[in-house]
N, CA, C and O atoms as a DFTB+ gen file, in Angstrom:
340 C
 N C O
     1  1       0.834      -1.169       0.000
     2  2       0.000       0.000       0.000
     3  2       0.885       1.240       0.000
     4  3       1.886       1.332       0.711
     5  1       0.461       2.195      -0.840
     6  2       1.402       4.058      -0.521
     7  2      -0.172       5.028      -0.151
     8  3      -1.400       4.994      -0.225
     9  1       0.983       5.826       0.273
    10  2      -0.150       6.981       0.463
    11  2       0.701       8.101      -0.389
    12  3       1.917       8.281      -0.447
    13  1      -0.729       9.003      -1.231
    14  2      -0.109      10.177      -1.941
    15  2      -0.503      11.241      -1.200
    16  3      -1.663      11.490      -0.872
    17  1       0.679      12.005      -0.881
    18  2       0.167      13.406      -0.159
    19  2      -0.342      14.205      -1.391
    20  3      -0.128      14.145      -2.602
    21  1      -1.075      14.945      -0.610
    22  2      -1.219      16.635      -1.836
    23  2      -1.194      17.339      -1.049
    24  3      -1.588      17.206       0.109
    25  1      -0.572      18.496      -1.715
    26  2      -0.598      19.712      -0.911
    27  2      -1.949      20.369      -1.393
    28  3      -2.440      20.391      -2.522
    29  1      -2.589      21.111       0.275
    30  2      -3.810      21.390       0.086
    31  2      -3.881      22.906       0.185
    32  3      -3.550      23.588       1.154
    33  1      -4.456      23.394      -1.194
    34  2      -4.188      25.062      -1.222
    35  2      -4.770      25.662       0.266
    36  3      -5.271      25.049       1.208
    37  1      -4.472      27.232       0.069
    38  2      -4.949      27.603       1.200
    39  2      -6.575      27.964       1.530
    40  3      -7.351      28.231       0.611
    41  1      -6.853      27.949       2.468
    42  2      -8.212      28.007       1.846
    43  2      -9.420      27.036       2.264
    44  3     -10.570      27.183       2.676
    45  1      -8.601      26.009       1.957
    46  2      -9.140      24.570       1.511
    47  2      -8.767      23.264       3.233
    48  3      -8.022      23.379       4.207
    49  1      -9.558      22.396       2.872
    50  2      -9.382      21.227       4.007
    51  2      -9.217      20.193       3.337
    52  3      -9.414      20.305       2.127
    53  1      -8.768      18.722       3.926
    54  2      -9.669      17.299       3.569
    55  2     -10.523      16.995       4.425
    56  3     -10.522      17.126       5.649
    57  1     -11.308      16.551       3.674
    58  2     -12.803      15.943       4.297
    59  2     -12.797      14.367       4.279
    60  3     -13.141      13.810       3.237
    61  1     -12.383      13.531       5.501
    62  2     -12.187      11.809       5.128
    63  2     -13.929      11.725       5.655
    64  3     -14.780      12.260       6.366
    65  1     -13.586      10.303       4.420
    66  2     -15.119       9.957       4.926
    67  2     -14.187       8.070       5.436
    68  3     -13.639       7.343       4.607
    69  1     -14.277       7.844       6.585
    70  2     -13.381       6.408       6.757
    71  2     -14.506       5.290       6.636
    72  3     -14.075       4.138       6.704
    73  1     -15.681       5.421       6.492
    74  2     -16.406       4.389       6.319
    75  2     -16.759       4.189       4.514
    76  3     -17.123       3.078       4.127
    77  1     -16.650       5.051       3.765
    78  2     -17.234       5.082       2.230
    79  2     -15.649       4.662       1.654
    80  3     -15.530       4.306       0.482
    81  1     -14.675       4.719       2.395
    82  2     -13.269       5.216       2.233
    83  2     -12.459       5.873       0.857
    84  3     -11.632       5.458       0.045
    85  1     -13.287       7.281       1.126
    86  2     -12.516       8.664       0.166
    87  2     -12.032       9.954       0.876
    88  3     -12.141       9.957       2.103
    89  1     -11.666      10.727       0.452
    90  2     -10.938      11.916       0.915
    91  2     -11.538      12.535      -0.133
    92  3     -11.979      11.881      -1.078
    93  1     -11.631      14.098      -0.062
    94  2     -12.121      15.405      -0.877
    95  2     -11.591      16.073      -0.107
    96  3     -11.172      15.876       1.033
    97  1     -11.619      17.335      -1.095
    98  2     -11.031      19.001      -0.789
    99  2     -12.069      19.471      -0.984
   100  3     -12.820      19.346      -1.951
   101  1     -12.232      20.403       0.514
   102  2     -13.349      21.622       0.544
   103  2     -13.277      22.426       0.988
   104  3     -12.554      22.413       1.984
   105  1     -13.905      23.642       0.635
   106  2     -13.297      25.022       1.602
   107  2     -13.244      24.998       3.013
   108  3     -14.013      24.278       3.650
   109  1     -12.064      26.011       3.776
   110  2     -12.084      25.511       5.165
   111  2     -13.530      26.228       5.773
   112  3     -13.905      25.745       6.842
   113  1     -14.278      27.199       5.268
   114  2     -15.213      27.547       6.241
   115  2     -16.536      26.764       6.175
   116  3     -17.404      26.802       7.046
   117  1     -16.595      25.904       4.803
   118  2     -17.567      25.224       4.978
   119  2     -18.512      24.015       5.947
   120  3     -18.159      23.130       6.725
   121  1     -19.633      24.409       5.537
   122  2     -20.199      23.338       6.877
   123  2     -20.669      21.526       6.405
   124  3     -21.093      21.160       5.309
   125  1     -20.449      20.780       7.472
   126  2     -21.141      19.431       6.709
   127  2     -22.490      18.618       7.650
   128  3     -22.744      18.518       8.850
   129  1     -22.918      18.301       6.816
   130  2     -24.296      17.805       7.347
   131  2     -24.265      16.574       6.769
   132  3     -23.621      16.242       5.774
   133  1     -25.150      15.769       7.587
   134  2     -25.365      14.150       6.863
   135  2     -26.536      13.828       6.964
   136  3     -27.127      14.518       7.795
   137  1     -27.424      12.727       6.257
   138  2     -28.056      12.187       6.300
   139  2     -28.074      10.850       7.069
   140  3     -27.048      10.183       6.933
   141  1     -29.212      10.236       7.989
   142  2     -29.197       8.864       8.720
   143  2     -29.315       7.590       7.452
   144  3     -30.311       7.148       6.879
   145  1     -27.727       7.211       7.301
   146  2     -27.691       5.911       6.217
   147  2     -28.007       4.870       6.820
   148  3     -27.588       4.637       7.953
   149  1     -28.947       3.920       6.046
   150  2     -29.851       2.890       6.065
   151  2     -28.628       1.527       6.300
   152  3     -28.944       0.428       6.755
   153  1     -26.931       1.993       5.790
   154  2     -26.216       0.458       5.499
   155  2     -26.189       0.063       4.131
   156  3     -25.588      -0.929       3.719
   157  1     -27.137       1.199       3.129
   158  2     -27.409       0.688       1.402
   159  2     -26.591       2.163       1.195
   160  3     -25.509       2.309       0.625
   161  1     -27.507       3.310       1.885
   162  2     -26.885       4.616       1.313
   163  2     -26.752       5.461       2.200
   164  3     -27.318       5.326       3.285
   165  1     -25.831       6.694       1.859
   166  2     -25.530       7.708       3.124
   167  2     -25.796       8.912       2.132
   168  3     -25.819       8.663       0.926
   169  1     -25.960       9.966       2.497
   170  2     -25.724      11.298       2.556
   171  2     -24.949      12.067       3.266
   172  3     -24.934      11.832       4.474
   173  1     -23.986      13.325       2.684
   174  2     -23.338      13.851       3.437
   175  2     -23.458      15.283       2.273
   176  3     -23.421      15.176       1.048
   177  1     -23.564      16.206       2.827
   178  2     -24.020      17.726       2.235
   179  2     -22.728      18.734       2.548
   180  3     -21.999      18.396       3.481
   181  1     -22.453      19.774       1.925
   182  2     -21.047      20.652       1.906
   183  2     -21.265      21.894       1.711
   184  3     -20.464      22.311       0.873
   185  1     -22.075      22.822       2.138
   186  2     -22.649      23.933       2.478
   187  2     -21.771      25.347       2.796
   188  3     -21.782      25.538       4.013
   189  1     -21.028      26.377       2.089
   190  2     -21.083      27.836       3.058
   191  2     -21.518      27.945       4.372
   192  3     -22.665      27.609       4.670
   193  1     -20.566      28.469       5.367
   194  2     -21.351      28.796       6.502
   195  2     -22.488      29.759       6.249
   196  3     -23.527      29.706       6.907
   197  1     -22.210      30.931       4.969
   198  2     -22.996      31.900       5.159
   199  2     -24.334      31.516       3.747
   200  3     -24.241      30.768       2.774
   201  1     -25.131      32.130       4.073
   202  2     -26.091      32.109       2.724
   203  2     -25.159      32.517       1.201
   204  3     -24.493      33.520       0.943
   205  1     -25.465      31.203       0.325
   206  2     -24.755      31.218      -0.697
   207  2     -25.439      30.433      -2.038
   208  3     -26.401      29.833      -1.560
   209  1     -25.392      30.173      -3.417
   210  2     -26.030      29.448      -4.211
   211  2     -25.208      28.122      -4.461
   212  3     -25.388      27.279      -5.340
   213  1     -24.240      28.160      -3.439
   214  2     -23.141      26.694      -3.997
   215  2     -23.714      26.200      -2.526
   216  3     -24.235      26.550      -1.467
   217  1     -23.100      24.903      -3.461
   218  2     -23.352      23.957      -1.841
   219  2     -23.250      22.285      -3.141
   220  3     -23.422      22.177      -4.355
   221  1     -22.904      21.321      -2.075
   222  2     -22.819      20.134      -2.668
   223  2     -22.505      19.073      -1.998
   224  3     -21.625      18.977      -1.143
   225  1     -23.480      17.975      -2.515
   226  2     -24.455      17.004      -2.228
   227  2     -24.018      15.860      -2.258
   228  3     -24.709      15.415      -3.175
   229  1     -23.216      14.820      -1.862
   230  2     -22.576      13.548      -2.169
   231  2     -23.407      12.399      -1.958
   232  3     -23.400      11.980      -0.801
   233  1     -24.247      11.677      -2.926
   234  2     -24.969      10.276      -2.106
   235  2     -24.239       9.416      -2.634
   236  3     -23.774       9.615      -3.757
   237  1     -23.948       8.122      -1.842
   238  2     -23.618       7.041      -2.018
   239  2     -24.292       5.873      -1.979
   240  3     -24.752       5.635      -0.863
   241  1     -24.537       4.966      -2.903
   242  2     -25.475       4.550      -3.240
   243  2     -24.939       2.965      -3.485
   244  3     -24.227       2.750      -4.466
   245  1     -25.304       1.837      -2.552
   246  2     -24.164       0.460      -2.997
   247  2     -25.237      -0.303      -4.193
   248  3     -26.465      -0.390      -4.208
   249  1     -24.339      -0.728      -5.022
   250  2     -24.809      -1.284      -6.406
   251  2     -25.220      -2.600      -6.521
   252  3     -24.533      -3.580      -6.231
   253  1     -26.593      -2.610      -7.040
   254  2     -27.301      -3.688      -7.435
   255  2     -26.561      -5.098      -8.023
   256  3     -25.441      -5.165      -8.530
   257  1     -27.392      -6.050      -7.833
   258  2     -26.714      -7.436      -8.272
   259  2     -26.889      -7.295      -9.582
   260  3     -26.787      -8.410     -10.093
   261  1     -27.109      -6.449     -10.403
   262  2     -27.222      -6.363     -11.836
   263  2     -26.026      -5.771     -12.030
   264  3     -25.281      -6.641     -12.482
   265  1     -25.347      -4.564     -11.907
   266  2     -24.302      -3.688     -11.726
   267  2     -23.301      -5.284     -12.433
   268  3     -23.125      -6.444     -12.059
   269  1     -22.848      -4.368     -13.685
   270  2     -21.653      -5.811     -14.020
   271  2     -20.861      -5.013     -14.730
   272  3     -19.693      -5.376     -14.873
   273  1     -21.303      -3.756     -15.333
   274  2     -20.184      -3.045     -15.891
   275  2     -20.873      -1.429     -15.593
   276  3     -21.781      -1.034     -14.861
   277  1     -20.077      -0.852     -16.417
   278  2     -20.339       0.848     -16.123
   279  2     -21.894       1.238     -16.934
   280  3     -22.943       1.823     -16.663
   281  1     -21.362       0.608     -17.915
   282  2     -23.151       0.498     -18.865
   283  2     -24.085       0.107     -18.190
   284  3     -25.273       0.238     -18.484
   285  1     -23.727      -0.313     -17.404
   286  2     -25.101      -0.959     -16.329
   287  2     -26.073       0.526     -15.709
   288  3     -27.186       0.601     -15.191
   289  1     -25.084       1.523     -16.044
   290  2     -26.085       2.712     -16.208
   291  2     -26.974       3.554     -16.798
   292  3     -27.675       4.511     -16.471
   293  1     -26.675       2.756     -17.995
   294  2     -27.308       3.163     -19.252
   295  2     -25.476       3.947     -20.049
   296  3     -24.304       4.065     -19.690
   297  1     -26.424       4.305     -21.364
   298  2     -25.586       4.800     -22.143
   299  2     -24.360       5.900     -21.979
   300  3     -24.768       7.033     -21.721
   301  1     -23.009       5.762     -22.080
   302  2     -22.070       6.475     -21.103
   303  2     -22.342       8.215     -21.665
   304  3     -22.243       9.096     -20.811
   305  1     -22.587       8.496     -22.719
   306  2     -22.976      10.071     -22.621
   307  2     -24.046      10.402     -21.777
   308  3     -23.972      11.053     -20.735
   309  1     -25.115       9.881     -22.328
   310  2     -26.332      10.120     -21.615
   311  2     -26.574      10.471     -20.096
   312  3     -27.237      11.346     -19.540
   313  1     -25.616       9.237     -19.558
   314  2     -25.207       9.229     -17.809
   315  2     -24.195      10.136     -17.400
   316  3     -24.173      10.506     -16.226
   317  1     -23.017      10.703     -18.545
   318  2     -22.630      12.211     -17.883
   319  2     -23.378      13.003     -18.493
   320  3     -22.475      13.755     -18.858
   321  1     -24.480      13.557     -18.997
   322  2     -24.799      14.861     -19.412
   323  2     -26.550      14.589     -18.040
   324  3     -27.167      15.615     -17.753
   325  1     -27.017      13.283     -17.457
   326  2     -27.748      13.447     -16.198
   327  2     -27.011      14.023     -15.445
   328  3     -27.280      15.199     -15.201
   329  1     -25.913      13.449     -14.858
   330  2     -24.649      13.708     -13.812
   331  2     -24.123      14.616     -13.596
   332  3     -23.499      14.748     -12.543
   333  1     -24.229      16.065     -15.015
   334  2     -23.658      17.227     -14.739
   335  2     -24.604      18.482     -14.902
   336  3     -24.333      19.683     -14.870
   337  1     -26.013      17.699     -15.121
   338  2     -27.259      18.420     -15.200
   339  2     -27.781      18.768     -14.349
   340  3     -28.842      19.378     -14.481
């Protein structure tokens, strides 16, 4: 196993999530909120402290016994132009 450092601008934090097991960069004043996960899915939210139009939403979602490839989402444009919609 390695670990890659990054240097994290200023500004900015990591956010570990040790149970989903990822790391993200988010601003340091931001706030986080979660949702009560069922064991299938979690929520966790990334909010401005102050009133703002950004904010962002992470669900995690564990994949069906169908799930066998990436297409298993349907068509790969189609599923990034939902995804960034």
């Amino acid at each position: 196993m390695f670990v890659v450092v990054l240097a994290v601008p200023e500004g900015y934090r990591i956010y570990t999530d040790d149970v989903n097991k990822f790391k993200m960069m988010i601003p340091q004043d931001w706030q986080i909120g979660g949702g009560d996960g069922n064991g299938f899915k979690s929520v966790t939210a990334f909010f401005p402290s102050e009133s703002s139009n950004s904010n962002v939403s992470l669900v995690i979602t564990g994949l069906g016994a169908d799930f066998t490839k990436l297409e298993s989402f349907g068509k790969v444009d189609e599923f990034a132009e939902n995804l960034v919609c």
